[in-house]
C-alpha positions in Angstrom: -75.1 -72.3 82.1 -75.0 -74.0 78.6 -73.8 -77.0 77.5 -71.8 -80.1 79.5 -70.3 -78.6 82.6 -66.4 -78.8 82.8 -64.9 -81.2 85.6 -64.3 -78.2 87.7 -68.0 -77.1 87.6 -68.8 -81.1 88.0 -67.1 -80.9 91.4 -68.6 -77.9 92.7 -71.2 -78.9 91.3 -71.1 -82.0 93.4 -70.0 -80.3 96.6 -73.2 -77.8 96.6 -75.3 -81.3 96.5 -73.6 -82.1 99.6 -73.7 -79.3 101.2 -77.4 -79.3 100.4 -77.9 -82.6 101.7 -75.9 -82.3 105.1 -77.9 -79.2 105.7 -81.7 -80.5 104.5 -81.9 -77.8 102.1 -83.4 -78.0 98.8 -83.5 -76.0 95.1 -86.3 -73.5 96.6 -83.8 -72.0 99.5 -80.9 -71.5 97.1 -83.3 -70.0 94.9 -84.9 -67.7 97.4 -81.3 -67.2 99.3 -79.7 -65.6 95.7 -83.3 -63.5 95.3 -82.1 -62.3 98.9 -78.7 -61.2 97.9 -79.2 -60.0 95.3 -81.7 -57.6 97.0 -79.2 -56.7 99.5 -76.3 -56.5 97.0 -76.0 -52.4 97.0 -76.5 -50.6 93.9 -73.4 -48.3 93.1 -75.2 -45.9 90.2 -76.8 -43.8 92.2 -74.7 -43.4 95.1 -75.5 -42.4 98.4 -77.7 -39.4 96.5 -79.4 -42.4 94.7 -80.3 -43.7 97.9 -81.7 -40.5 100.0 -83.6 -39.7 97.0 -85.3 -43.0 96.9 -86.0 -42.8 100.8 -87.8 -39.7 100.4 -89.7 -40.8 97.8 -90.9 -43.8 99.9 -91.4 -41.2 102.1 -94.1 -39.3 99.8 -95.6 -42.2 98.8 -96.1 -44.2 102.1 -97.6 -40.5 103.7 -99.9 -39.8 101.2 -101.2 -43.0 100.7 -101.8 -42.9 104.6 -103.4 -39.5 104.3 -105.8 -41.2 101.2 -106.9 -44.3 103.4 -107.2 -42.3 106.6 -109.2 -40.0 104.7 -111.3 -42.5 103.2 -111.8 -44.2 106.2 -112.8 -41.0 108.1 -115.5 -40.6 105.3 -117.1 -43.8 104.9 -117.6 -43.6 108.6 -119.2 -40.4 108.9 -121.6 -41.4 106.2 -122.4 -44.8 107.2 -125.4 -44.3 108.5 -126.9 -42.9 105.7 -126.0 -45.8 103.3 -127.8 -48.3 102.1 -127.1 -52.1 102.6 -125.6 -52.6 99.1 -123.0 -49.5 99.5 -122.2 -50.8 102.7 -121.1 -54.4 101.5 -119.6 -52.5 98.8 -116.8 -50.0 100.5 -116.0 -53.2 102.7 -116.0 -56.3 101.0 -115.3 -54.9 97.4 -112.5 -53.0 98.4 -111.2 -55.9 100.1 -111.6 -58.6 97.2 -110.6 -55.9 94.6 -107.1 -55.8 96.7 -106.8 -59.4 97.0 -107.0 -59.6 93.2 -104.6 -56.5 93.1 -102.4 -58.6 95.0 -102.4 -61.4 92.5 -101.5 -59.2 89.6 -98.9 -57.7 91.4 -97.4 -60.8 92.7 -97.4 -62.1 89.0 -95.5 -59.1 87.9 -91.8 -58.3 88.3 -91.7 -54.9 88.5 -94.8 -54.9 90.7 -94.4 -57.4 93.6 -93.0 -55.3 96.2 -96.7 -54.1 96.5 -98.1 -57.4 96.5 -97.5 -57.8 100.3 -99.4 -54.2 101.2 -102.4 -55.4 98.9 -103.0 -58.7 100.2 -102.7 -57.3 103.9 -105.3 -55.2 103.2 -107.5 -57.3 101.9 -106.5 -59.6 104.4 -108.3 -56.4 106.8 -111.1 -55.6 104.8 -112.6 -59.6 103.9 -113.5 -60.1 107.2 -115.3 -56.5 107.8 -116.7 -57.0 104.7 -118.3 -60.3 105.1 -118.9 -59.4 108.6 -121.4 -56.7 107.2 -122.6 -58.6 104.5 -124.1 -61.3 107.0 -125.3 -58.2 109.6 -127.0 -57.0 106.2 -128.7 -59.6 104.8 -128.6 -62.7 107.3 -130.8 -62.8 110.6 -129.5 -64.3 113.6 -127.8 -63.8 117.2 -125.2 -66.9 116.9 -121.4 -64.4 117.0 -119.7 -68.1 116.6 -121.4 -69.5 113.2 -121.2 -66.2 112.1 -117.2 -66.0 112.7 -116.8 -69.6 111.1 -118.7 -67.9 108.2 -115.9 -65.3 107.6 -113.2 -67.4 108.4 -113.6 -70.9 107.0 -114.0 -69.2 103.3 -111.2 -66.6 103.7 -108.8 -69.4 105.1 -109.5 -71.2 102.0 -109.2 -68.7 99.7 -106.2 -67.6 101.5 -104.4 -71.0 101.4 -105.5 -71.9 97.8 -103.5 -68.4 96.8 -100.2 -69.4 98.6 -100.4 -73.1 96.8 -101.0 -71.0 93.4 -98.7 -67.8 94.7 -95.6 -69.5 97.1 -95.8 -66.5 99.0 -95.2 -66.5 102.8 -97.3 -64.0 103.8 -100.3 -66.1 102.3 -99.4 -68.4 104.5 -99.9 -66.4 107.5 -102.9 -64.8 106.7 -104.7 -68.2 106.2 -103.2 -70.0 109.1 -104.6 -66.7 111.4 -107.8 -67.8 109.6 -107.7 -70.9 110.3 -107.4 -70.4 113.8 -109.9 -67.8 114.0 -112.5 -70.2 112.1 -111.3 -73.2 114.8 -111.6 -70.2 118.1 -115.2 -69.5 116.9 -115.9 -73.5 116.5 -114.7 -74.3 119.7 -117.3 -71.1 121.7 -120.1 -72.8 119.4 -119.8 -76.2 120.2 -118.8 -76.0 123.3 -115.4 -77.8 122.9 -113.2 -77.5 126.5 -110.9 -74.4 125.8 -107.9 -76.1 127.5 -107.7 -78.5 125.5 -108.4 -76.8 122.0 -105.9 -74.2 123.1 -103.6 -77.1 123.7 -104.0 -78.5 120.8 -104.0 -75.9 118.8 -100.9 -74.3 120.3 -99.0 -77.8 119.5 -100.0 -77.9 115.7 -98.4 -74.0 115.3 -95.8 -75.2 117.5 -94.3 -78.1 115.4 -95.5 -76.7 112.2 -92.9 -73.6 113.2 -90.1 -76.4 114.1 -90.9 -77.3 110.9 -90.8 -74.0 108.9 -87.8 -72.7 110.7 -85.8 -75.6 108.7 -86.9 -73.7 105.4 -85.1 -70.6 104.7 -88.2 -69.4 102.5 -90.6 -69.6 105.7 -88.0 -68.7 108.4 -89.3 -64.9 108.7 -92.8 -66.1 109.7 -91.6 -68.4 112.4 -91.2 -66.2 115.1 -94.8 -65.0 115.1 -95.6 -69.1 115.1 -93.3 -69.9 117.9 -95.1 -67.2 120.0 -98.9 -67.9 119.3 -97.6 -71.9 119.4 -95.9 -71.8 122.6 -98.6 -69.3 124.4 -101.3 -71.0 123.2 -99.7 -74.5 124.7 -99.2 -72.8 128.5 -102.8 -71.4 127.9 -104.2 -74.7 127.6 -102.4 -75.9 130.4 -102.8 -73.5 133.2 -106.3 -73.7 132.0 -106.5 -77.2 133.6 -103.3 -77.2 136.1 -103.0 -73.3 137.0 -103.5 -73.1 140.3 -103.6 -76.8 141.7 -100.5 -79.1 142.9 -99.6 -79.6 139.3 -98.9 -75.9 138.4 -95.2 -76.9 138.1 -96.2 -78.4 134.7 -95.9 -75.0 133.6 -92.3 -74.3 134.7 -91.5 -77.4 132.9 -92.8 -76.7 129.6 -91.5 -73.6 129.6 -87.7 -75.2 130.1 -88.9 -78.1 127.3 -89.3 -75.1 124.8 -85.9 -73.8 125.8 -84.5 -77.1 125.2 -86.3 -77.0 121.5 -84.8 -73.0 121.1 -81.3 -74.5 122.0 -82.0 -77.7 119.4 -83.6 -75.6 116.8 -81.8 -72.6 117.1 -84.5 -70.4 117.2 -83.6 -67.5 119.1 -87.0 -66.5 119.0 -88.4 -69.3 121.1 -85.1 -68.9 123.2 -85.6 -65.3 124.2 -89.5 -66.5 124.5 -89.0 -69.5 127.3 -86.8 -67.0 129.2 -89.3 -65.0 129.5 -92.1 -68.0 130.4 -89.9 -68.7 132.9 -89.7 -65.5 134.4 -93.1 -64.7 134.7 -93.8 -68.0 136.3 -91.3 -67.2 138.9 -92.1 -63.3 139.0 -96.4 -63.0 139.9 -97.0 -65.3 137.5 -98.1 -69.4 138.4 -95.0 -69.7 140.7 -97.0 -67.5 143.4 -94.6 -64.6 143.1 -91.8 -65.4 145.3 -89.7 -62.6 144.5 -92.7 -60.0 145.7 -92.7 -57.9 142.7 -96.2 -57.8 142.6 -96.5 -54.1 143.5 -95.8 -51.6 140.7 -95.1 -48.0 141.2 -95.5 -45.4 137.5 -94.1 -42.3 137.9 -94.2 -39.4 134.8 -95.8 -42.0 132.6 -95.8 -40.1 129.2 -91.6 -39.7 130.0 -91.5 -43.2 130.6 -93.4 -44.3 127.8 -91.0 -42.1 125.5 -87.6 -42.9 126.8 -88.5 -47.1 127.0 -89.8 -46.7 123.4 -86.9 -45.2 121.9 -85.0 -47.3 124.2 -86.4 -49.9 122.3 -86.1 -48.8 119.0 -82.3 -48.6 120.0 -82.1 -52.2 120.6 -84.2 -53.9 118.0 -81.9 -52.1 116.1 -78.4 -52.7 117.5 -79.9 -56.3 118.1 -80.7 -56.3 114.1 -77.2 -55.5 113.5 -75.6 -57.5 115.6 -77.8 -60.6 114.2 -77.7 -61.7 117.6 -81.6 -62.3 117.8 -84.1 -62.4 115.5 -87.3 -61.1 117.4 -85.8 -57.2 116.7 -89.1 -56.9 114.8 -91.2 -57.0 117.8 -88.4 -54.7 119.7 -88.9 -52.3 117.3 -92.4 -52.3 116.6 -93.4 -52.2 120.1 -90.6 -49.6 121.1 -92.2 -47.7 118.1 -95.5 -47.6 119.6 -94.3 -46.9 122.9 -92.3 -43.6 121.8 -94.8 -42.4 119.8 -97.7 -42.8 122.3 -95.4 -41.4 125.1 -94.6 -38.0 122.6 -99.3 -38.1 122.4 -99.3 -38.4 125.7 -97.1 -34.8 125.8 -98.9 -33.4 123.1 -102.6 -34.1 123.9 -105.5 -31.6 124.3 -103.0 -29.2 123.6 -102.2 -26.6 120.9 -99.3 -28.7 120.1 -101.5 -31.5 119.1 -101.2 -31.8 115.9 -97.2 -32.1 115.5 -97.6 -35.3 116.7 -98.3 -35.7 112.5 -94.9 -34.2 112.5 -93.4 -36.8 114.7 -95.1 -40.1 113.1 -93.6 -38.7 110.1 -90.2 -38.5 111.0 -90.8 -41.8 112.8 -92.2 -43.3 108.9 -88.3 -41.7 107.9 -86.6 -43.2 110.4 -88.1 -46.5 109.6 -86.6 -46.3 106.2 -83.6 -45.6 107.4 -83.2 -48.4 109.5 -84.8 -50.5 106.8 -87.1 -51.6 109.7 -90.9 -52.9 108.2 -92.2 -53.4 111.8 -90.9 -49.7 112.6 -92.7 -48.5 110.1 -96.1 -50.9 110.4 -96.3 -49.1 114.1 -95.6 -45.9 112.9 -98.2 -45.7 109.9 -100.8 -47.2 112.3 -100.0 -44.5 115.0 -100.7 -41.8 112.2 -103.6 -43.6 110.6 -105.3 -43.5 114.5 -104.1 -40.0 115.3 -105.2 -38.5 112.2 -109.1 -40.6 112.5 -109.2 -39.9 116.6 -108.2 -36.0 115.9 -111.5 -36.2 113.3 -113.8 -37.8 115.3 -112.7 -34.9 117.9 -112.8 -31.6 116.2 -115.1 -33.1 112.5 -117.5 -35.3 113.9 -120.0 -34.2 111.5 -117.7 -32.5 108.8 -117.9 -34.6 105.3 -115.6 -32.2 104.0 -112.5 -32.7 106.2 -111.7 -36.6 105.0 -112.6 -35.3 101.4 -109.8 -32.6 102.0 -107.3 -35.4 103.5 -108.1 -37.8 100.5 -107.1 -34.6 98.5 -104.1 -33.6 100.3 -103.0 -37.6 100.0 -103.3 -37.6 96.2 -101.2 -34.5 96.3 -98.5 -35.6 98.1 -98.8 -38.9 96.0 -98.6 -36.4 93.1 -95.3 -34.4 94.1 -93.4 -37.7 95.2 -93.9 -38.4 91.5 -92.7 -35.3 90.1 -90.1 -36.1 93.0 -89.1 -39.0 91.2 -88.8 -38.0 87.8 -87.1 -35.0 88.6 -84.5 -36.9 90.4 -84.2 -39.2 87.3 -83.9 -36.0 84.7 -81.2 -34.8 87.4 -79.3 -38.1 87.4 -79.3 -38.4 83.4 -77.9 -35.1 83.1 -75.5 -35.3 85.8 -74.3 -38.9 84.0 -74.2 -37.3 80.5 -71.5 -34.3 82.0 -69.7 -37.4 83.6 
């Protein structure tokens, strides 16, 4: 907009403000609530062609860049042994640090910062292995707590320096799960009371998620906080009260966050104190009134199948319905579940290796269903199948990861020529329009 606003736009103008005001929003969530639709606005050039060709091309590209970091993996273990210190820092804490800056530039980048997220996560993995080898290398000593505060105290500053430079919420997970790893390993070496650090922690993630849920910007992370918070808090109480004539503390925290979910909103927390409750009541704390305490499994790989899928269903239907938002952790669990019931099936047989076959579709599926914790629990499934089925049948083999890192780049390679095919295709197909 240029130049004096007419009256009109003075009013609405004046009416957003108040809107903004009544509802404690600022210039950041309207900024990052347009960024959101216009992400979700759907694009009408390519059509419903447009579309499955860009799914299968995520398809290419998110398989053979799990083949290429399975394979690598797969090799840098095999050879470990034989590598000197240096090398060893190197593969571990280079790689890390050289996706952490990879992560920087992408994030400063338009047309790059959908990758952003994937480089910092795995750098967010690799730092800590990294350094963790570095001091095993070069450092002597026997003390597992300084030596954790050494990793995480430096990575949870880095970490949180990048989110004030970068505004990004996943850099504010990964250095708040820093910082509570660096505070864990402080309070095993000095000896601090457990109860009360867990308490204590689990009340600083707990208001600081009350707090962040009130930002649209930070409200995805808050369901993550509101769990670690709100378990950490009954941790640290049952440490000191589980067990004794004030066990009912823990029944009434657990209805105090309920409260808070119905205050706040949070349907997270909500579906989280229901749960609290019932385990208090059900074996937990409560002495396990109800006598469930027996448990009966009966065909477990069908049962691990059908409650994973099951799952999957409902994250998504829930995801649909926007009637909760922990559908994440529905559908990354039910993932896991499905898949590990179809290994179960499949195991130390000659149908073994479909279960490639399977994660795949499940990585397709994900798409579909737009679902990033689907297809987090999927590419992890592959990632372990495809190193466990390694260690199994190549211990010693150097050339099997080589051939994986080889069959990654190719597939890398044809969802390229995937993609500019499809855009020759669509250009041609426009110009006969």
């Amino acid at each position: 907009m240029t130049g004096t606003p007419s009256p009109a736009q003075q009013l609405a103008l004046a009416e957003i403000l108040r809107i903004m005001a009544a509802n404690g929003l600022d210039a950041d969530d309207i900024r990052q609530a347009a960024k959101h639709d216009q992400k979700d606005t759907p694009r009408i050039e390519g059509g419903r062609h447009g579309s499955l060709g860009q799914m299968v091309l995520r398809v290419f590209y998110y398989l053979g860049g799990t083949l290429v970091f399975a394979g690598l993996g797969i090799y840098i273990s095999t050879v470990w042994h034989d590598l000197p210190s240096f090398p060893r820092v190197l593969v571990t804490l280079g790689a890390g640090f050289v996706a952490y800056l990879l992560g920087i530039l992408f994030a400063r980048d338009k047309h790059l910062e959908k990758a952003a997220t994937p480089a910092h996560t795995l750098a967010f993995l690799l730092q800590p292995v990294g350094i963790s080898v570095l001091l095993k290398e070069y450092f002597n000593g026997d003390d597992t707590a300084l030596g954790a505060m050494a990793v995480f105290g430096p990575l949870a500053v880095q970490q949180l320096l990048t989110f004030l430079s970068l505004k990004r919420p996943s850099l504010l997970l990964f250095s708040l799960l820093y910082i509570y790893g660096f505070l864990g390993a402080a309070t095993v070496h000095y000896s601090f009371d457990r109860g009360v650090a867990a308490l204590a922690c689990g009340l600083f993630l707990f208001f600081m998620a009350v707090d962040m849920h009130r930002k649209q910007a930070y409200r995805s992370l808050t369901p993550l906080f509101f769990m670690l918070g709100s378990s950490l808090v009954l941790a640290g109480l049952y440490y000191h009260v589980g067990g004794t004539i004030y066990d009912p503390l823990l029944l009434a925290v657990s209805l105090g966050f309920l409260m808070q979910a119905v205050l706040s909103g949070s349907k997270t927390l909500y579906v989280l104190s229901f749960l609290y409750v019932a385990v208090y009541f059900c074996g937990g704390p409560g002495g396990g009134w109800s006598g469930w305490n027996t448990h009966q499994h009966y065909y477990h790989e069908l049962t691990a199948l059908f409650a994973g899928a099951s799952l999957v269903l409902a994250g998504h239907w829930l995801n649909r319905s926007f009637f909760i938002s922990a559908s994440p952790v529905w559908l990354f669990v039910g993932a896991g579940c499905a898949l590990g019931g179809v290994y179960s099936m499949l195991y130390d047989t000659a149908g073994e290796p479909l279960f490639a076959g399977a994660a795949t579709l499940a990585i397709y599926a994900a798409l579909m269903m737009r679902s990033r914790a689907m297809l987090a629990a999927s590419i992890i499934s592959l990632i372990s199948f495809i190193t466990y089925y390694a260690k199994r049948h190549f211990a010693e083999s150097v050339g099997w990861p080589l051939l994986l890192i080889l069959f990654g780049f190719i597939i890398l390679l044809a969802g390229f020529v995937f993609a500019r095919l499809s855009a020759r295709i669509r250009e041609q197909s426009l110009q006969k329009a």
